[in-house]
C-alpha positions, 0 to 999 in steps of 0.5 A: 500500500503507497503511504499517504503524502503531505506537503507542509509548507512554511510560511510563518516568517517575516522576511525582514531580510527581503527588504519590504513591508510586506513578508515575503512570501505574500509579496506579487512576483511575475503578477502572483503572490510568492506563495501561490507559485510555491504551491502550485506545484505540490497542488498540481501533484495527485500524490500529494493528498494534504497541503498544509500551509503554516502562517504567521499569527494575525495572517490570514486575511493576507494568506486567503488574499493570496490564494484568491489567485489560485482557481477555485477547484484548486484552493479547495485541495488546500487544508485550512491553515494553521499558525506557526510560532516564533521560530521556524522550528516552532512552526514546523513542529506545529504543522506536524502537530495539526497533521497527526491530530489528523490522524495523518501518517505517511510521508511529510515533504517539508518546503519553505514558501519563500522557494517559489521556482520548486520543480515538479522533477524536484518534487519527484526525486523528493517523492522517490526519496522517501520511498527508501530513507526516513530523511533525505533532502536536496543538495547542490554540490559547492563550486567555490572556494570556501574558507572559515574566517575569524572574528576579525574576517581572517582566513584561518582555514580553507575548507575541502569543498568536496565534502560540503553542498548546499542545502535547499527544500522540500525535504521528505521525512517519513512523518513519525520520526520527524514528529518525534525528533521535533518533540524531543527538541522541544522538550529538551529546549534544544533549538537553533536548528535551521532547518528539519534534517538538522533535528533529524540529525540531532535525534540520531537519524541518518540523512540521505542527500538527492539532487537538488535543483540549482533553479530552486532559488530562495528569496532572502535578500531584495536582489534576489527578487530582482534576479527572479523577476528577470527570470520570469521576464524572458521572452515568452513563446506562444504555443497552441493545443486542442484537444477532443472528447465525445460521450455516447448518451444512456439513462439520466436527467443531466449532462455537464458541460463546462463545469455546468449541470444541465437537465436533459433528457439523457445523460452519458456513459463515462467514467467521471462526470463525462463533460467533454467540455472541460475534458477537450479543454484539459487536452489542449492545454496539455496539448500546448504544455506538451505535457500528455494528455488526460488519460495520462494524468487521471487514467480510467482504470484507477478508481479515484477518478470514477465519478470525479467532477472534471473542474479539477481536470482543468484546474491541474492541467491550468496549473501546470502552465503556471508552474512553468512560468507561462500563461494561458491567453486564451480557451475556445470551445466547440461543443458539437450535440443536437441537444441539449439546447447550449445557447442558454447555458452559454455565458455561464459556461463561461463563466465557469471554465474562466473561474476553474481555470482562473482566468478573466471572462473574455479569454473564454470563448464557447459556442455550439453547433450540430452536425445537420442530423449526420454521424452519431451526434446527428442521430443523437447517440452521444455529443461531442467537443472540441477546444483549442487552448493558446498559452505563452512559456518562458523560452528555454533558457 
């Protein structure tokens, strides 16, 4: 059985460092809050079934500020967050504190928000860690000189680099342990840890390292917002997806299409919600991604995704273009049916497939057309969609 995963994400610090008002992690970068380009990622992976944010004490009206950017479908896979404490340390020990009053036990990928550039390929190494080591965490390997001064800044030794790497997050613990070793630090007053593989180290575990991601930049100091503005700034590139799904009808009352429950005098064999809508839609963009398709993503034979309301469909597949740093400019859709009758359910429609995919209402185009009574929509065996999307990407660098 594949243990249950959680993603604890810490974003309880001020970041005075940063160089504003604001913290940090709730300041705009590229057009969106730092925190919502942390998490869309962990959001975007079907693995991870809890996403827990730890927040400052008084912030919350600013965290739910910030997930308002994320689609809707997507800001309810977030658990409500809880506050954190004075220290890091504090903060994480009160995220684990909150997972295992759920009863939560598994794997816990721990990530600071102030690492927005976190990749999925990342995630995956941090996820395929786990599976073998109670502690692992990403490391780069040091490419500089470095040396330990003295007070008075003198050299008093040159360190062999060879030995040593740079530390980033997530880092994957398996939950047990790493809830004891910070209940054991807590009660021994044992603090100045900065980071979790310290407590695990202090507690007598053994900690593996994987590849870390050079990419995976931290936001401490105001150049390094500078620095991630201009990585976001590349020239951006246009790509374009379409993509296509019909559903043969059978008993029911209803059909969705476009996140919109609509009465008819049929409904449709499928294994979700059967919305061709939203399913075309979902295709195209990963078609423009390049990024498979939906059988791929949410595959027919598992059984999690029978019955599934296709919002969540779309919602990854919008996400991941965010995770690359690109943007959706536009969605189309063609649905294709003698009936039901679509016209009335139009702007809705639209209304509905701009909010899932958190977009304004006049990048959503929908229509409906027949097939003049031909082929198995004109004989009124099924219905039909197709969708083009048109998104921009960051060039490959």
């Amino acid at each position: 059985m594949t243990p249950a995963i959680a993603a604890l994400i810490v974003a309880a610090g001020r970041g005075l460092r940063a160089g504003a008002e604001a913290s940090k992690q709730y300041r705009q970068l590229g057009g969106a809050p730092v925190l919502c380009r942390t998490l869309a990622p962990f959001l975007a992976d079907d693995r991870i079934g809890t996403v827990l944010v730890v927040i400052g004490a008084g912030d919350g009206v600013r965290y739910d500020e910030a997930i308002g950017h994320l689609p809707e479908a997507t800001r309810g896979q977030l658990t409500r967050p809880i506050d954190g404490g004075e220290t890091r340390q504090d903060s994480v020990r009160a995220g684990l504190e909150a997972l295992a009053a759920t009863g939560f036990d598994g794997c816990v990928l721990v990530h600071d928000a102030a690492r927005p550039f976190v990749s999925p390929a990342l995630i995956e190494r941090a996820l395929a860690a786990s599976t073998e080591h109670v502690a692992a965490i990403p490391a780069l390997a040091v490419t500089d000189t470095v040396k330990r001064v003295d007070a008075a800044g003198r050299i008093e030794e040159t360190l062999p680099r060879e030995q040593l790497v740079f530390v980033q997050t997530p880092q994957a613990f398996a939950f047990q342990p790493l809830l004891a070793a910070h209940r054991d630090a807590h009660a021994a007053a044992a603090g100045g840890f900065t980071d979790d593989s310290a407590i695990m180290e202090w507690a007598g575990h053994w900690v593996a390292t994987f590849a870390g991601d050079a990419m995976n930049l931290k936001l401490t100091y105001p150049g390094d917002f500078e620095l991630a503005e201009q990585r976001l700034a590349r020239p951006l590139v246009t790509r374009t997806g379409t993509g296509y799904d019909v559903h043969a009808f059978s008993d029911g009352d209803h059909v969705w299409l476009g996140g919109v429950r609509i009465p008819h005098s049929r409904g449709v064999t499928a294994h979700s919600d059967g919305d061709v809508a939203l399913h075309a839609l979902t295709d195209a963009v990963l078609g423009a991604l390049a990024d498979g398709d939906i059988g791929s993503h949410f595959p027919p034979s598992d059984p999690q995704w029978r019955g599934a309301s296709s919002d969540r469909f779309l919602a990854f597949a919008a996400d991941r273009v965010r995770q690359r740093g690109g943007r959706i400019d536009h969605l189309d859709l063609t649905v294709i049916c003698e009936g039901p009758k679509v016209g009335p359910h139009r702007e809705a429609i639209r209304a509905r497939i701009a909010e899932i995919a958190g977009l304004r209402l006049d990048q959503v185009g929908a229509k409906a057309t027949t097939s003049e009574r031909l082929g198995f929509t004109g004989r009124g065996e099924g219905l039909a969609a197709l969708a083009t999307a048109t998104i921009r990407l960051p060039e490959p660098e």
